[in-house]
C-alpha atoms as one frame of an Amber mdcrd trajectory, in Angstrom:
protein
 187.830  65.995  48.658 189.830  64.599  51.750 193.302  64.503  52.082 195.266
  62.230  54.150 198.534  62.914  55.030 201.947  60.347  55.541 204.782  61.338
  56.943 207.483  59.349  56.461 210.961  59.238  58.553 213.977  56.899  58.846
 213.689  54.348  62.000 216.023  56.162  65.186 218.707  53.507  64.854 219.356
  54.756  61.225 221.904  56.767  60.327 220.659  60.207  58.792 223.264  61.980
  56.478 220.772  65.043  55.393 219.784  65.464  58.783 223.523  65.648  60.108
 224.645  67.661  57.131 221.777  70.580  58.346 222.762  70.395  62.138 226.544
  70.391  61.092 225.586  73.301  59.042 223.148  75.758  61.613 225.830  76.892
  63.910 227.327  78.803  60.709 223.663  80.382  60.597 224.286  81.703  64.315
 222.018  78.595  65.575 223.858  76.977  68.215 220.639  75.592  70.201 219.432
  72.835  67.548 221.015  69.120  69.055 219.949  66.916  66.393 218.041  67.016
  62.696 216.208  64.331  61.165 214.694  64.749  57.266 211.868  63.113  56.426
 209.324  63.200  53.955 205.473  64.538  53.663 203.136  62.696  51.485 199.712
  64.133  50.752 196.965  61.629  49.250 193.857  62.692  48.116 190.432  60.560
  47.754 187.571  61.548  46.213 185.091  61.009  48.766 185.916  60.044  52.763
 189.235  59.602  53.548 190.131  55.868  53.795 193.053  55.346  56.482 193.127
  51.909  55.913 193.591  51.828  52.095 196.265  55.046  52.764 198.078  52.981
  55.129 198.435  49.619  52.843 199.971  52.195  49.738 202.302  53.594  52.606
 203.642  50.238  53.869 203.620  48.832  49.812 204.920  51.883  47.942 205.531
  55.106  49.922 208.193  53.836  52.849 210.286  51.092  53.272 209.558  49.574
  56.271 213.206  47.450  57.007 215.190  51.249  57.131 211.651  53.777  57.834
 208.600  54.720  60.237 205.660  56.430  58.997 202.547  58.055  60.191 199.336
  58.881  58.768 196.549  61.161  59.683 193.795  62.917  58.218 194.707  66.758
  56.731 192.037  68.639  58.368 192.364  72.307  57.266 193.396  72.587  53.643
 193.692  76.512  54.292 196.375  76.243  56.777 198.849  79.187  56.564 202.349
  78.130  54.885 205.372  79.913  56.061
């Protein structure tokens, strides 16, 4: 099974309340060395036999992101037994 992987994140020039909210709320953590936070979001697709960039970019740019206010990135999830922290 492959899995491809899009990441998807508002464009620079957009204005990122979650992101702000976090870095506002770090230096009440003791982290005063963090300048600016951005949220995104992680989408993983899985095909059933070769992963197909093409076809995982068209349901990106139709479904998963809206491309007027968001960026997005895809690339192919290459160790599926990756540690998690």
């Amino acid at each position: 099974m492959a899995r491809v992987v899009v990441d998807v994140m508002l464009k620079p020039e957009i204005l990122d309340p979650q992101g702000q909210a976090v870095a506002n709320a770090l230096p009440r953590l003791g982290v005063t060395d963090v300048s600016s936070v951005r949220i995104g979001r992680r989408i993983e697709i899985e095909f059933a036999g070769a992963p197909d960039l093409d076809r995982a970019r068209e349901i990106a740019d139709k479904l998963l992101a809206n491309p007027v206010i968001e960026d997005f990135t895809i690339h192919v999830h290459e160790d599926a037994s990756a540690e998690v922290v």
